[in-house]
C-alpha positions in Angstrom: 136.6 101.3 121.0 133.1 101.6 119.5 134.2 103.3 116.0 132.3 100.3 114.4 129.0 98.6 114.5 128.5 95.2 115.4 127.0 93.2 113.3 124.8 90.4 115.0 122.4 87.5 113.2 119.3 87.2 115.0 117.5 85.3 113.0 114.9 84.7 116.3 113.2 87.0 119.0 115.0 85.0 121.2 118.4 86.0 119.6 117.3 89.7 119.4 116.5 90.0 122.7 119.7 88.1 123.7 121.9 90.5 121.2 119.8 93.9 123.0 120.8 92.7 126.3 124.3 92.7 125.2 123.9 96.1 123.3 122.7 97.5 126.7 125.5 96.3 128.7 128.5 96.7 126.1 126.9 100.0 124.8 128.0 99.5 121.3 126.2 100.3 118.1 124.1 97.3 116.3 123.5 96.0 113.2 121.1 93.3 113.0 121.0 91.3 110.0 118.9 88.7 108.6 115.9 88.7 111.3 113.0 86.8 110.6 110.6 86.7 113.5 111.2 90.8 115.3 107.4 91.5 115.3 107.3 91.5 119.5 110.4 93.3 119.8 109.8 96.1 117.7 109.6 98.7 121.0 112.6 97.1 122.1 114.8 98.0 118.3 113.5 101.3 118.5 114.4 102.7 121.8 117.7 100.8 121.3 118.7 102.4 118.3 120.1 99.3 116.8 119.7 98.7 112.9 117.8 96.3 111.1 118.0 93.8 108.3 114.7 91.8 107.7 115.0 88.6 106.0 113.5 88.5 102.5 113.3 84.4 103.7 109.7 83.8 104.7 108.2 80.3 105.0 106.3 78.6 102.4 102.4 79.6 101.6 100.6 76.4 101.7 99.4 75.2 97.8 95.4 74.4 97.7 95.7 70.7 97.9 93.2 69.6 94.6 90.6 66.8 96.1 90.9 63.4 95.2 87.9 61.2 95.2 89.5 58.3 95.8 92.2 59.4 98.3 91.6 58.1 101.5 90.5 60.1 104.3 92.4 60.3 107.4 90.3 60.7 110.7 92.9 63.2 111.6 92.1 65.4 108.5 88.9 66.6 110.0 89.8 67.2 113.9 89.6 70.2 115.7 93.4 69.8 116.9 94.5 69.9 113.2 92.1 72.7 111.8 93.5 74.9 115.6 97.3 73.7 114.1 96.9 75.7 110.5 94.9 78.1 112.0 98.5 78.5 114.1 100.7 78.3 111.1 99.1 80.5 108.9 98.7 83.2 111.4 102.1 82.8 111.9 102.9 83.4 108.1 100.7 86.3 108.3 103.4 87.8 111.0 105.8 87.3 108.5 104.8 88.5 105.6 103.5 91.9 107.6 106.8 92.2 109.6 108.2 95.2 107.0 105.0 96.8 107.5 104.6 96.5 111.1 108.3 98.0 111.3 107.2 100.5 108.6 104.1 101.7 110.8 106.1 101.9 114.4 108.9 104.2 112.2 111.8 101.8 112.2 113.8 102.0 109.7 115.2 99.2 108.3 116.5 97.1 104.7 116.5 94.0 103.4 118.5 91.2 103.9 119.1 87.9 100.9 121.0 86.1 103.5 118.8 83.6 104.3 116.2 84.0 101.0 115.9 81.6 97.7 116.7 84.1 95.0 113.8 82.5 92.8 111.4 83.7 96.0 112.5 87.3 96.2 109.6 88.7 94.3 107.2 86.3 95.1 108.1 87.4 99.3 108.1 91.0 97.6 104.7 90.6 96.7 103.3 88.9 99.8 105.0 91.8 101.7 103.1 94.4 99.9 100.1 92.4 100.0 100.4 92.4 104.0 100.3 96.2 104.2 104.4 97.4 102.8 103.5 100.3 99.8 105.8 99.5 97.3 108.0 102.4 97.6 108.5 101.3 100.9 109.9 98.1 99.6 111.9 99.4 96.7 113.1 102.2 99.7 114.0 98.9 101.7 116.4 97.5 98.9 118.0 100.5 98.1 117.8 103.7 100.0 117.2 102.2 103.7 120.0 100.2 103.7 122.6 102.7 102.0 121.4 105.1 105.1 121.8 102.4 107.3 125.2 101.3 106.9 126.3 105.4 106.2 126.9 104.4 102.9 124.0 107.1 101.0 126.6 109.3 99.4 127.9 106.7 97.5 125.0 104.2 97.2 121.0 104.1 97.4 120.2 105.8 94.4 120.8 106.8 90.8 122.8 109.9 91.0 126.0 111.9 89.6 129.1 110.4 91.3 127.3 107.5 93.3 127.5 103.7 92.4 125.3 102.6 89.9 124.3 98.8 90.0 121.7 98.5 88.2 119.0 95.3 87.2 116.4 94.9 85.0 114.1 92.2 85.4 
């Protein structure tokens, strides 16, 4: 009957667009939770009116490899395919880590979501976030207001307040 959101995990723009699609047809309202890679659909979430959840998940930063003198070199280490290859990845990194703030910019408002996240690489993806252009009340807006508004949950959650909720950590 529509009362209720659906919620969808679209972890891909592939799955986004499939779960739009769907909203269109079905008209119901939409959650989406956990999405990783909504960077080219962002138009798409915003005239649709569906919610978001971006995943706190983001892949690993390469570690500066330390030289070894007497490691042998691979002929492939050097080669144009290889150096066009991380080239690839690490732009593709860098549309992760600015997805909050590309979102932020187009005025979509979303949270966060653990779902798919190591807890001991929540700051750390906290951090490369901000670095990537997310002001951090944006992100600490993302964790605990956004989502309480979200999920119509901001008279009881969100914020420190008489008569609302109060979990609380320190770190």
């Amino acid at each position: 009957d529509k009362r209720l959101p659906v919620l969808f995990r679209a972890d891909k723009a592939l799955d986004l667009q499939r779960v739009l699609s769907l909203q269109k047809d079905l008209g119901f309202s939409l959650i989406v939770v956990n999405l990783k890679e909504g960077w080219d659909v962002i138009p798409k979430i915003k005239t649709s009116g569906a919610k978001v959840f971006l995943s706190l998940g983001l892949p690993e930063e390469k570690k500066e490899e330390k030289k070894d003198e007497k490691s042998s070199i691979s002929p492939f280490t050097d080669s144009l395919e290889r150096k066009a290859l991380e080239k690839r990845r690490l732009d593709f990194v860098a549309l992760h880590d600015g997805q909050a703030a590309a979102f932020q910019k187009a005025g979509v408002p979303f949270g966060f979501s653990t779902l798919s996240s190591k807890t001991k690489d929540i700051h750390s993806n906290l951090r490369r976030m901000i670095r990537a252009g997310l002001t951090e009340d944006q992100a600490l807006a993302a964790l605990t207001t956004s989502p309480a508004s979200l999920l119509g949950l901001s008279d009881r959650l969100g914020s420190i307040d008489v008569g609302k909720v109060a979990n609380l950590v320190i770190s």
